[in-house]
N, C-alpha and C positions, 0 to 999 in steps of 0.2 A: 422303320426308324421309330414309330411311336408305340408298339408294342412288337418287341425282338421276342416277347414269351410267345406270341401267337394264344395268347390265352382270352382275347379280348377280340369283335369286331368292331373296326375302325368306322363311324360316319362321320363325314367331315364334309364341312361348308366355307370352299375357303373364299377370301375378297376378291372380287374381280378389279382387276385393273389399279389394284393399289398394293404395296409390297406388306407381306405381313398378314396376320389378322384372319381371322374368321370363324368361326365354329368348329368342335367336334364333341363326340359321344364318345364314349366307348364301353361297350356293351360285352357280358360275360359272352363267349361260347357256348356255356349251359342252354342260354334261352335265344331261337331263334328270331331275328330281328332285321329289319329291311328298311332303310331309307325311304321316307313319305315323299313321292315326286309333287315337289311344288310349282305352279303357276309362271313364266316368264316376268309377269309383271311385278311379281317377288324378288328377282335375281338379284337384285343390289342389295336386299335384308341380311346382315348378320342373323341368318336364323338356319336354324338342320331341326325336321322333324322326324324320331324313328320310330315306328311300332315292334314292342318287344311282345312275346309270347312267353310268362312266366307264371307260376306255381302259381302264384294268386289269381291269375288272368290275362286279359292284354291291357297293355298300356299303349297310349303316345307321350311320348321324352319328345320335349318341347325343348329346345337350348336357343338360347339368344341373346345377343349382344345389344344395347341399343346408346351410341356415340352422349355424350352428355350435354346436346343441345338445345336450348330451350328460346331459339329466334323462328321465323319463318319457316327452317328447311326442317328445324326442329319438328314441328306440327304437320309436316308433311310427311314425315317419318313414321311418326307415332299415327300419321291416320292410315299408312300403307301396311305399319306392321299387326295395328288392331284387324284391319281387315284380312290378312296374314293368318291371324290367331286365329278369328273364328271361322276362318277356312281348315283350320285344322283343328278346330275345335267342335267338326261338324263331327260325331262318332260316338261310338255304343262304349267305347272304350275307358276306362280312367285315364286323364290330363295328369303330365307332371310337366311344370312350367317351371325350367330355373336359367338363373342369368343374371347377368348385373342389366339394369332396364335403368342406370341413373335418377331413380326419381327421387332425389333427398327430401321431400317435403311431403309426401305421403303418412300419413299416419292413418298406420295400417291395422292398429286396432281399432278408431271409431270409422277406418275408414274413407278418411276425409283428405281433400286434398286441393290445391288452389287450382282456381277455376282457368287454370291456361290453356287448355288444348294436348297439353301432352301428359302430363301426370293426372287430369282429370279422367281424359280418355283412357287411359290404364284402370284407371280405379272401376270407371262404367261397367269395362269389358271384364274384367273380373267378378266383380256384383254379377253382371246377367250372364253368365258363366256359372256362376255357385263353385269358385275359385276362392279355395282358403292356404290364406301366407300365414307359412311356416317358421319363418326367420324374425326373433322375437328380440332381438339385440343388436346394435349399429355393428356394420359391417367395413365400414370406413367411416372414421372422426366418429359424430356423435349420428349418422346414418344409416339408414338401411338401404343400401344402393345391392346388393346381391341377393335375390329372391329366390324363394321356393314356394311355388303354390303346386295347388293340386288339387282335382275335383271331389276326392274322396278323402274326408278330415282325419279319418285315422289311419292313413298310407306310411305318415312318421311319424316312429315311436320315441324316434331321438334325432335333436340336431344339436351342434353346438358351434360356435363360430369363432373363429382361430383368429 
């Protein structure tokens, strides 16, 4: 149903227990590519990590969803899913991390971001990651809520936002 060409492998993370909703990739047929099995205590993250084998190298294609909450369950999220990231952010590999992660107050050119627990912690984990955002114009209203970062700054040569 989501590729009738068969030109593409499908990895998909769908929601448990809620209708609707959850991740996926989809990856040429050119380059082999395998679903990164993640942790039980992850199972509730909007997140699918793949490793692709291509002309440049290998990657892991980090995709993720993260709900736009910024209370209690908010902070609990953003500490489950940081810890998430650098569990798959443990590798030889190039990072490509894209997703809408909700953090409208980030400014992502100096960096900087209020000291809440959830867009703080995004910011950390990217700093000590050596994670550079690629998405250089609001993506909803006057925000940048949909990201692309990546461990290697010249991975994209173009992006542009629709």
């Amino acid at each position: 149903m989501i590729d009738t060409s068969g030109r593409y492998s499908v990895h998909r993370n769908d929601r448990l227990n809620k209708q609707g909703g959850g991740v996926l990739c989809l990856v040429t047929n050119k380059w082999p590519s395998f679903t990164v099995p993640l942790p039980e205590k992850f199972r509730n993250l909007d997140i699918i990590a793949v490793n692709i084998l291509t002309d440049i190298g290998p990657l892991r294609y980090i995709t993720v969803y993260r709900p736009p909450k910024f209370n209690k369950l908010g902070r609990e999220y953003m500490v489950l899913l940081v810890e998430c990231l650098e569990y798959l952010s443990n590798t030889c590999d190039t990072i490509i991390l894209v997703g809408d992660l909700n953090l409208p107050s980030v400014d992502w050119t100096l960096l900087n971001s209020p000291g809440d627990g959830i867009q703080s912690a995004f910011v950390e984990f990217c700093v000590e990651y050596g994670l550079y955002q690629f998405v250089d114009s609001p993506t909803r209203e006057h925000h940048i809520l949909d990201l692309v970062l990546s461990s290697d700054h010249s991975i994209v040569s173009d992006l542009q936002v629709f």
